[in-house]
C-alpha positions as CSV (number, residue, x, y, z in Angstrom):
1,X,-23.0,46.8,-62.6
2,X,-22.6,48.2,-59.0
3,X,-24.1,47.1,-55.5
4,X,-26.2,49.4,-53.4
5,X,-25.0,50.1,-49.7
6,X,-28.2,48.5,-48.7
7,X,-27.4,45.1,-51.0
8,X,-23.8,45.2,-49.0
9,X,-25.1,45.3,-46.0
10,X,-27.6,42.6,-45.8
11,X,-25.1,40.5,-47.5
12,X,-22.3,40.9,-44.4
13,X,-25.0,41.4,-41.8
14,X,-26.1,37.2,-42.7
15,X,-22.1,36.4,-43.7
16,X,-21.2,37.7,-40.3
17,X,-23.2,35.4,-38.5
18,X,-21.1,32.4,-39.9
19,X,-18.3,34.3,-38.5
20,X,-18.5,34.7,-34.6
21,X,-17.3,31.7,-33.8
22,X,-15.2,28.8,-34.8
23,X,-15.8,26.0,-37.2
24,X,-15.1,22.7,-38.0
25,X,-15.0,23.8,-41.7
26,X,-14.9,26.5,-44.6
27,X,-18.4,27.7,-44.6
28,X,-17.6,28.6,-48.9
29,X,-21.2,26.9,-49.3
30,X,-23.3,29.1,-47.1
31,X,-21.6,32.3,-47.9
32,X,-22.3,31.5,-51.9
33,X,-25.7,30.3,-50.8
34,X,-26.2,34.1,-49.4
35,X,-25.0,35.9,-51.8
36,X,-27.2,33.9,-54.6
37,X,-30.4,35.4,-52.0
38,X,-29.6,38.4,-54.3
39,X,-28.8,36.8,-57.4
40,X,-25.1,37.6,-56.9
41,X,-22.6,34.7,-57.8
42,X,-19.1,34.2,-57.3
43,X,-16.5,34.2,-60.3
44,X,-13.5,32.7,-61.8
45,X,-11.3,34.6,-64.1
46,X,-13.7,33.5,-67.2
47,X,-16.7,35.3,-65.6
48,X,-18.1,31.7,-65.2
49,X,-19.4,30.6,-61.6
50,X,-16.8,29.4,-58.7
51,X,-15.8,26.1,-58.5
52,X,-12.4,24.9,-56.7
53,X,-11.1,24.0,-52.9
54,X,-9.6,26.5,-50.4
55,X,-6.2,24.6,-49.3
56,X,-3.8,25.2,-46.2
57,X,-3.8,25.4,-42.8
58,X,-4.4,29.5,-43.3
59,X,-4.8,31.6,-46.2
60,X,-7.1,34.3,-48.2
61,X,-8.3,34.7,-51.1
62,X,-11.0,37.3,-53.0
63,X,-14.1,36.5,-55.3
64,X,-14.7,38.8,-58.1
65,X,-18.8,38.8,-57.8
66,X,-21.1,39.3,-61.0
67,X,-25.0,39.7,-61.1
68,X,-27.5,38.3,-64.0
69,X,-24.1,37.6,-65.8
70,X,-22.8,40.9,-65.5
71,X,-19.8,41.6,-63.4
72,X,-19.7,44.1,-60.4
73,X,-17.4,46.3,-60.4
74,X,-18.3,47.7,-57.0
75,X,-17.6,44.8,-54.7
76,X,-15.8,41.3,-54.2
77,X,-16.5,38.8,-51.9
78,X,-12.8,38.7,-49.5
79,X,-11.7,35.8,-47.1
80,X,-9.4,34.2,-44.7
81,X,-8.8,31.6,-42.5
82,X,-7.0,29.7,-40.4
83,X,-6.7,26.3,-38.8
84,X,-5.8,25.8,-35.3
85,X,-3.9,22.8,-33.9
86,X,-7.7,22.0,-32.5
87,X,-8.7,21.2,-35.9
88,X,-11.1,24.3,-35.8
89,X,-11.1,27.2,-38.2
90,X,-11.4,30.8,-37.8
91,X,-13.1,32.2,-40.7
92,X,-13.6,35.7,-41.6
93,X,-15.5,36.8,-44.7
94,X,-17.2,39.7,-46.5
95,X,-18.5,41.8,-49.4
96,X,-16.3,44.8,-49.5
């Protein structure tokens, strides 16, 4: 299964707007919760949905994404952070 252009769009256009400023945490919740707006799910290496923690004080990591149980071969869902010595986080995040 593949994303349109149009899908990825939408989906960075809302993830970007968790990313413009910084945070007090790892927004993984709201990003998932945008992605499900089109039925779109994060994955493990099963296929089953995402469920862990993000640790460190800075780091990345990518999604492989999957839609109505099929995976997408098209896109993954790619972030990073980092924590400054204010306790805040930059966070970056998107569908590429």
């Amino acid at each position: 299964m593949r994303i349109t252009p149009p899908v990825r769009g939408k989906l960075n256009k809302a993830i970007y707007a968790l990313t413009t400023s910084l945070r007090d945490d790892i927004p993984l919740r709201p990003v998932f919760d945008i992605l499900a707006s089109e039925n779109i799910i994060a994955t493990q290496e099963d296929g089953s949905q995402w469920s862990g923690l993000l640790c460190g004080r800075e780091g990345n990591a990518t999604f492989p994404l999957a839609k109505d149980g099929q995976e997408i071969t098209n896109a993954m869902l790619v972030i990073s952070w980092l924590k400054f010595d204010t306790g805040r986080y930059e966070f970056n995040a998107y569908v590429s």
